[in-house]
VOBA-477211 format. One record per residue: x, y, z of N, C-alpha, C in turn; residue in three letters. Coordinates in steps of 0.02 Angstrom, whole numbers, padded with zeros to 5 digits, always signed. Atoms other than C-alpha are relative to their C-alpha. Last residue first. Layout:
<nodes>
XYZXYZXYZALA...
</nodes>
This chain:
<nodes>
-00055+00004+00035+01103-00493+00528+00036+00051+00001UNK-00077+00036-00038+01001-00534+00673+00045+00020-00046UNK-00008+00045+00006+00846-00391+00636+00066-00040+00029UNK-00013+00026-00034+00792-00220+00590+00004-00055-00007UNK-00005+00090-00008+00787-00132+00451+00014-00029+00038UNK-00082+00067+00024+00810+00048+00483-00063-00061-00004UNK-00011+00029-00060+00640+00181+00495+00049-00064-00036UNK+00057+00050-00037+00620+00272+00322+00042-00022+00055UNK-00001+00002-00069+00683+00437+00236-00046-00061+00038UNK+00058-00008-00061+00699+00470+00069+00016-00018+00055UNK-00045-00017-00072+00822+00520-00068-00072-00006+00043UNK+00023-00061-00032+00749+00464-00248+00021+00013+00074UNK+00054-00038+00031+00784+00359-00391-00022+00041+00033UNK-00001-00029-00054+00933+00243-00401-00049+00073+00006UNK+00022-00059-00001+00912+00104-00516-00001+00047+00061UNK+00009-00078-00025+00996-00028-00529-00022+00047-00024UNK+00000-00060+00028+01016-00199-00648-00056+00056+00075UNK+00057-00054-00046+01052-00372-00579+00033+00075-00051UNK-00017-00044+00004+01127-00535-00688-00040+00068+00049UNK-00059+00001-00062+01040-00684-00667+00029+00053+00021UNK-00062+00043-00013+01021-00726-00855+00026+00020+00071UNK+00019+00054+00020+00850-00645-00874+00076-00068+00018UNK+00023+00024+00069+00873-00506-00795+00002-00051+00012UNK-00060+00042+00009+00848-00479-00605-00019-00007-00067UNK+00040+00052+00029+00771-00287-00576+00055-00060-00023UNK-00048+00048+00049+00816-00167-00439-00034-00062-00056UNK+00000+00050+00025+00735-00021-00384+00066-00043-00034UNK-00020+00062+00069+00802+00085-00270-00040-00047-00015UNK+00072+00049+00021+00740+00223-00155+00048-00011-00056UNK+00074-00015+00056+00876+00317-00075-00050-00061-00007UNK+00026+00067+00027+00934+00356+00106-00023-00014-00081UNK+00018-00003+00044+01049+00500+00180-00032-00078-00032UNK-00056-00006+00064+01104+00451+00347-00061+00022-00038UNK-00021-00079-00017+00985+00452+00513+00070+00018-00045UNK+00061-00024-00037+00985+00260+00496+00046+00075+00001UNK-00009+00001-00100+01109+00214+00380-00057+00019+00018UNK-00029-00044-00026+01056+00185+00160+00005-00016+00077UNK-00047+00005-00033+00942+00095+00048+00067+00068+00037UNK-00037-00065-00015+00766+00118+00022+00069-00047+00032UNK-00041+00021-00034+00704-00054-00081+00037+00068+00022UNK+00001-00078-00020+00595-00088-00217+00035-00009+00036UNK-00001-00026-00076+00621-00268-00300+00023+00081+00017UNK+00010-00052-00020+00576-00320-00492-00014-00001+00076UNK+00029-00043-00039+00567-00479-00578+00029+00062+00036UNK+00040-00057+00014+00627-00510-00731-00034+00021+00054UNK-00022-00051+00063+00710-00662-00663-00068+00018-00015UNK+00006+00033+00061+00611-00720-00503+00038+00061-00064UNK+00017-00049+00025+00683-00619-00331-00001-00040-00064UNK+00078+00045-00012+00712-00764-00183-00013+00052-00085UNK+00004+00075+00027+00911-00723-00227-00068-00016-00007UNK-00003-00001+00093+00891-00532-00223-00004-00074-00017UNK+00067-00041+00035+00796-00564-00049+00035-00003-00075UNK+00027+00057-00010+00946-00667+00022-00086+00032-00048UNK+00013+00066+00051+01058-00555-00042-00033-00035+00015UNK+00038+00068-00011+00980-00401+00041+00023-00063-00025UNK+00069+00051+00024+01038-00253-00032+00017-00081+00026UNK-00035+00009+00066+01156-00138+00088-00061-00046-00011UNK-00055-00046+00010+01114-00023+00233+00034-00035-00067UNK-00036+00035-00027+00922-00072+00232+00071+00035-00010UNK-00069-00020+00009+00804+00048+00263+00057-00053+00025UNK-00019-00019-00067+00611-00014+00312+00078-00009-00051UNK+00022-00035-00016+00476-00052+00169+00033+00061+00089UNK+00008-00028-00067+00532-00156+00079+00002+00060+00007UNK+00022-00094-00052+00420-00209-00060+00068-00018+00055UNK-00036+00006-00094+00499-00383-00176-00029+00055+00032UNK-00012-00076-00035+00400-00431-00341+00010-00012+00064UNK+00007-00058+00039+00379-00584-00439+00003+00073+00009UNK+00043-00030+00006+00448-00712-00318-00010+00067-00054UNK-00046-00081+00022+00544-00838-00314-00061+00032-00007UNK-00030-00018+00045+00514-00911-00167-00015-00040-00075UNK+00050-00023+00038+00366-00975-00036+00059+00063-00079UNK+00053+00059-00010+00485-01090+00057-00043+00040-00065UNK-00036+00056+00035+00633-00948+00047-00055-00058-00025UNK+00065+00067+00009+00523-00818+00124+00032-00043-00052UNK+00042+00006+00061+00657-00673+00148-00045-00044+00019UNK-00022+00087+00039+00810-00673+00248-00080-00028-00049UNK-00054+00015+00051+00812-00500+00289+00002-00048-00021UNK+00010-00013+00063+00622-00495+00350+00055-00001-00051UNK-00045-00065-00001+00651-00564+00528-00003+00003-00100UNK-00095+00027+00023+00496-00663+00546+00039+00052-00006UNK-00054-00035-00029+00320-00637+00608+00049-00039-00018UNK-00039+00048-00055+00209-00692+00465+00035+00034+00040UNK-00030-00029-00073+00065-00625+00391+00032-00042+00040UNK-00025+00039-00055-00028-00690+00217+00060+00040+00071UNK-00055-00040-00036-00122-00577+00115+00021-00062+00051UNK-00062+00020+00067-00237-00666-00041+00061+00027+00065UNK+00003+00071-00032-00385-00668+00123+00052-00017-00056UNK-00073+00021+00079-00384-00468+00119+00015-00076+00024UNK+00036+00056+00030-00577-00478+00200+00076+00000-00036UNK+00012-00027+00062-00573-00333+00301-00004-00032-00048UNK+00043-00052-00011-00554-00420+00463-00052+00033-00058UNK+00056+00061-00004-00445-00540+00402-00056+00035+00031UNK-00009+00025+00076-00316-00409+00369-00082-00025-00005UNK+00031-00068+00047-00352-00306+00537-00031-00042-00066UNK+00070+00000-00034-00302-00476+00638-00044+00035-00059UNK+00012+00064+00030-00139-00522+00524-00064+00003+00027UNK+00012-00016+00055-00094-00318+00561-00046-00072-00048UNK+00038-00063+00009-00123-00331+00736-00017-00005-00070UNK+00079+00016-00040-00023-00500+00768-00058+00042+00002UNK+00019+00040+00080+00116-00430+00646-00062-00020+00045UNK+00026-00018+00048+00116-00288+00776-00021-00044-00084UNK+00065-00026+00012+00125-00367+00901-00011+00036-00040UNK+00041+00033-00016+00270-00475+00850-00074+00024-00001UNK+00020-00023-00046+00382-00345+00775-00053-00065+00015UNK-00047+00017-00058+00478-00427+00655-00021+00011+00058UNK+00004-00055-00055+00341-00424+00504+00055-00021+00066UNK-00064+00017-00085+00348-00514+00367+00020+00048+00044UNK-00030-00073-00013+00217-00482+00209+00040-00018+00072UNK-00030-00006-00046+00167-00617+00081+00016+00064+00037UNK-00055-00020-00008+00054-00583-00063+00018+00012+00077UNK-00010+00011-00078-00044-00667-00181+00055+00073+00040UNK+00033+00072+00009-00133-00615-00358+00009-00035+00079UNK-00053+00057+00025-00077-00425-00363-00050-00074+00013UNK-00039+00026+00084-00136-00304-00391+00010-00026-00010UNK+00040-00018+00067-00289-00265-00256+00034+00001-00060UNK+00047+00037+00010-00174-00352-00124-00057+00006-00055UNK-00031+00038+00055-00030-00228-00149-00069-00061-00015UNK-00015-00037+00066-00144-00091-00063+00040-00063-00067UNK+00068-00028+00020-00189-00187+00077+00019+00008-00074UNK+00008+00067+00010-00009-00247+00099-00050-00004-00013UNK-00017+00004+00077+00016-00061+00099+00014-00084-00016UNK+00043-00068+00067-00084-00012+00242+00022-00043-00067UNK+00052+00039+00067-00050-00170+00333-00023+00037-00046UNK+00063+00013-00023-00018-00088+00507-00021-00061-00044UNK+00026-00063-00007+00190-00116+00487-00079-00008+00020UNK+00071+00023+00010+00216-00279+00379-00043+00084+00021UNK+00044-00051-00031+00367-00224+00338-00059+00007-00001UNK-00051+00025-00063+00458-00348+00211-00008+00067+00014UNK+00011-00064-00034+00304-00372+00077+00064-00009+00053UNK-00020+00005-00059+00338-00519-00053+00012+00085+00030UNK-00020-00059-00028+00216-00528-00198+00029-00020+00081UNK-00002+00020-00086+00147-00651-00294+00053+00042+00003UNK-00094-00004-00023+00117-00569-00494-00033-00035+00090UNK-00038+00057+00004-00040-00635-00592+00058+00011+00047UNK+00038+00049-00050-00128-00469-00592-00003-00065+00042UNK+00025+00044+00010+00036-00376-00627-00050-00036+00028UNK+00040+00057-00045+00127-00261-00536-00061-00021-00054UNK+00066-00004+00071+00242-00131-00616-00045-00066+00011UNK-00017+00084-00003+00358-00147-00433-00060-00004-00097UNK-00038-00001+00020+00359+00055-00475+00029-00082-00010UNK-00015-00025+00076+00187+00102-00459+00053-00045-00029UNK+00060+00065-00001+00177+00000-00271+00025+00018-00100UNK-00018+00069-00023+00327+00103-00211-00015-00045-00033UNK-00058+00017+00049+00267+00255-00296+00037-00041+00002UNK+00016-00011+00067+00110+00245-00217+00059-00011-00056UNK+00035+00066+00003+00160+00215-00042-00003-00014-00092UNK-00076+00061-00002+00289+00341-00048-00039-00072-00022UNK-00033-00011+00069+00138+00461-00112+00066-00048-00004UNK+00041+00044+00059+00043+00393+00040+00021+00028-00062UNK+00020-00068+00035+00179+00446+00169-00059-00028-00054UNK-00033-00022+00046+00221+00257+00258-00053+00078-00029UNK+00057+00002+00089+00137+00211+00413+00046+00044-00052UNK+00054-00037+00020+00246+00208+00563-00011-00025-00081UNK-00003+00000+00066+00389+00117+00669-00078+00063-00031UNK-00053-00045+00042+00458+00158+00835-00026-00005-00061UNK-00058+00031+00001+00330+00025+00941+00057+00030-00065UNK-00013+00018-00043+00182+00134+00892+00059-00048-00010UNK+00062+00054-00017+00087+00163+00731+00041-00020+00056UNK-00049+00051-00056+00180+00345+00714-00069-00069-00013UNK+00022+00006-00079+00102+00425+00547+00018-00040+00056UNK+00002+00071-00046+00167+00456+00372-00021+00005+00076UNK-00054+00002-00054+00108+00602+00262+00001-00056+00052UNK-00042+00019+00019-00015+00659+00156+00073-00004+00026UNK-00055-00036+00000-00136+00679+00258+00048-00047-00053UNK-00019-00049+00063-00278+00556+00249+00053+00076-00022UNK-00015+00071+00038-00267+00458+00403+00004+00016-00076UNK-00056-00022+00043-00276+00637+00499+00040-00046-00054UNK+00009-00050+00018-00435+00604+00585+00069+00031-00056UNK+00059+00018+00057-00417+00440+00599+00000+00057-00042UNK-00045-00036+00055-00257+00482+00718-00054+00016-00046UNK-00006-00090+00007-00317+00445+00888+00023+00037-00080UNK+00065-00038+00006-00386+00278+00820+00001+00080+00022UNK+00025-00003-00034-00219+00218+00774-00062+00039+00007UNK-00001-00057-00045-00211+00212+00577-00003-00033+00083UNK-00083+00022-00003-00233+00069+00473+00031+00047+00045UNK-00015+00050-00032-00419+00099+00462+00061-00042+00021UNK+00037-00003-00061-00425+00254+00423+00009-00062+00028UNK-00072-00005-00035-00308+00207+00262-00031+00023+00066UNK-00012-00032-00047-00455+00126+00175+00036+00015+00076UNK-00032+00039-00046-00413+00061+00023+00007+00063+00064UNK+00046+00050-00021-00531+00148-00111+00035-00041+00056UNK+00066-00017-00005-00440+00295-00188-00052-00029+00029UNK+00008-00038-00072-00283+00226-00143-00059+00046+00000UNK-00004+00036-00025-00315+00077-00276-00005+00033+00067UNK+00054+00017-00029-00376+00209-00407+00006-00037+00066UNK+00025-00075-00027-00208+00291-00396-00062-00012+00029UNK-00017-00002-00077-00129+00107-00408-00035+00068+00020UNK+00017+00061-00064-00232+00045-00566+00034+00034+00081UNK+00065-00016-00028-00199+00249-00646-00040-00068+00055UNK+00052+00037+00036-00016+00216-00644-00075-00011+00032UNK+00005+00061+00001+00069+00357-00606-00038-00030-00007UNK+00080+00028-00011+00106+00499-00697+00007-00054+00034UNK+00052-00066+00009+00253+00619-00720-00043-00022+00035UNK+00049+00031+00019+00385+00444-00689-00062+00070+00010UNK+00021-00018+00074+00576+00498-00717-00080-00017-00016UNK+00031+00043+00012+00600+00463-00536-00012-00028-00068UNK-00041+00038-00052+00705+00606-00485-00023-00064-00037UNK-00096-00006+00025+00665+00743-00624+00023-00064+00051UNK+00007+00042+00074+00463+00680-00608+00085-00007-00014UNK-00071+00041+00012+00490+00722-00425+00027-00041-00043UNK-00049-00037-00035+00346+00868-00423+00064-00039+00003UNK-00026-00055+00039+00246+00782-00536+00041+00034-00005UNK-00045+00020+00047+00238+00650-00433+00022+00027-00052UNK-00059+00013-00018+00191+00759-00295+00054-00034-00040UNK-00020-00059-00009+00033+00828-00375+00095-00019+00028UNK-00009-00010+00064-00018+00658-00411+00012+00062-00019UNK-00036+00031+00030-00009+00621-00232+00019+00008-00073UNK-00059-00044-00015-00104+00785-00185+00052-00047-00040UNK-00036-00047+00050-00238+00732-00301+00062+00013+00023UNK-00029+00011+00067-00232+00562-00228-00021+00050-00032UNK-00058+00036-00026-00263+00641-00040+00033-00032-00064UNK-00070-00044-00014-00388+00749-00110+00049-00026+00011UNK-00026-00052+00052-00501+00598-00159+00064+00026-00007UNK-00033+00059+00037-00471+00498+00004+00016+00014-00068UNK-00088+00008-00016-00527+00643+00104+00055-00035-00043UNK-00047-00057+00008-00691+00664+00013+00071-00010+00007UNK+00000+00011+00080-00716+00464+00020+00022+00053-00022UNK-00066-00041+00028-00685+00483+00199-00001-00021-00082UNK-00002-00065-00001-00884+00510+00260+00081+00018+00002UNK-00063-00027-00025-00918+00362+00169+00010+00056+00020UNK-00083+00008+00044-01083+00382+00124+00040+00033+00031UNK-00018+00065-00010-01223+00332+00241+00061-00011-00042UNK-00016-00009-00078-01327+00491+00254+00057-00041+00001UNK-00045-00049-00009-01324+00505+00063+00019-00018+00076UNK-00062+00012+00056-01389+00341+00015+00050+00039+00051UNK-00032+00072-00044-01522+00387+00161+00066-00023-00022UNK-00021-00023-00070-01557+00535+00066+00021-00010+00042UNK-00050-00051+00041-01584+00460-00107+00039+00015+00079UNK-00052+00029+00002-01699+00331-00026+00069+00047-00002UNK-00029+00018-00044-01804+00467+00049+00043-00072+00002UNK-00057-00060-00033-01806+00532-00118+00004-00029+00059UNK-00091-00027+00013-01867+00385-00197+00016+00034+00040UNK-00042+00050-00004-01982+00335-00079+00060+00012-00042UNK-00040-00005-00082-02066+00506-00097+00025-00048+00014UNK-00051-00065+00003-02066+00489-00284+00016+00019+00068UNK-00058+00014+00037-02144+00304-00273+00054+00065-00006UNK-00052+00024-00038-02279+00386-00159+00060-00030-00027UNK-00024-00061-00034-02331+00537-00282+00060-00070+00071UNK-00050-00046+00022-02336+00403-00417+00032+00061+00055UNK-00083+00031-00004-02445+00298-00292+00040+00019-00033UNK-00032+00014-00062-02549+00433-00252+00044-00053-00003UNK-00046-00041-00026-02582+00487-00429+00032+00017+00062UNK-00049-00014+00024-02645+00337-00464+00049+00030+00014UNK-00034+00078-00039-02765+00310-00329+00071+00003-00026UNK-00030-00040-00111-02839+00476-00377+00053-00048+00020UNK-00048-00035+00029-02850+00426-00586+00019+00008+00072UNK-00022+00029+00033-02956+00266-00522+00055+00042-00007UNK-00028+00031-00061-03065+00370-00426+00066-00035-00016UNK
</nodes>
């Protein structure tokens, strides 16, 4: 009797497993696929503009970072479905979501630090204020658009990024109060660099930055301040983003 009893609770412990197992399954992410593919393609692309960039690989912290920051949710809801494309998407009032290989090599290229505070200029949904938030330690992001910084400061807190702060302001003039900072993002085409941003910019630190006209040729620049003040360029790839808006 003894052996019977047994072999009914071994048989039920194995059917509890599995209909755990199953449940697991029902209940996973159903963009975790998507999110995959989407950083192979990226790492397919950097490959592809290794001659522009000089960078083959990027860094496995940011690959993992878009492997897990979910870009569905940054999206309008007609889009969800296509939140994994590689490729940028309207978010309304003229602007949009950045390409997620721009994203990537944006984020790659500030070489981000756990310790670093971070200034975002283009707040946009929040995709990539998301994304800097898992490197970094703090990080500002300034948005011009009203409702949309009021969207993106909602989302944030939503999801729990509580290191992300959200201001509406005009983004050329920086965050003076919360200066210098260890890394600069923008994320919207200016026609020349920023002095008020290279000034907030801590020696050795490091600011991204498409420059160029609207509906001109644009590139992607880093810049980094040495140690004495001084600025050093880089000019690294021809892209395409929405102007900088603002009073200046």
């Amino acid at each position: 009797m003894r052996s019977g009893i047994h072999r009914i609770l071994i048989l039920a412990c194995a059917l509890g497993y599995l209909a755990s197992s199953v449940f697991s399954q029902s209940v996973q992410d159903p963009y975790e696929g998507p999110r995959k593919r989407m950083v192979r393609e990226i790492i397919q692309d950097a490959r592809m503009t290794a001659s522009y960039t000089g960078k083959e690989n990027l860094d496995e912290s940011v690959l993992e970072t878009l492997r897990t920051v979910p870009r569905h949710l940054f999206v309008p809801d007609n889009l969800k479905g296509r939140a994994y494309q590689n490729r940028p998407l309207p978010i309304g009032y003229g602007q949009t979501i950045s390409q997620p290989y721009i994203v990537a090599l944006m984020t790659d290229l500030l070489e981000l630090k756990a310790s670093d505070r971070v200034l975002e200029i283009g707040t946009g949904s929040a995709y990539q204020a998301a994304v800097l938030a898992k490197l970094a330690a703090r990080v500002y992001t300034l948005e011009i658009i009203p409702e949309l910084a009021k969207s993106a400061g909602q989302r944030l807190a939503d999801l729990g990024y509580d290191t992300v702060t959200v201001l509406q302001k005009d983004g050329y003039y920086g965050l003076a109060g919360e200066a210098p900072f260890d890394a600069i993002l923008v994320t919207a085409a200016a026609t020349h660099l920023p002095p008020p941003l290279v000034e907030q910019l801590k020696p050795g630190g490091r600011m991204v930055i498409p420059v160029g006209g609207p509906f001109m040729t644009q590139e992607l620049i880093r810049l980094r301040k040495n140690q004495d003040g001084s600025i050093s360029t880089e000019y690294l790839l021809p892209v395409a983003f929405v102007p900088l808006t603002g009073g200046h």
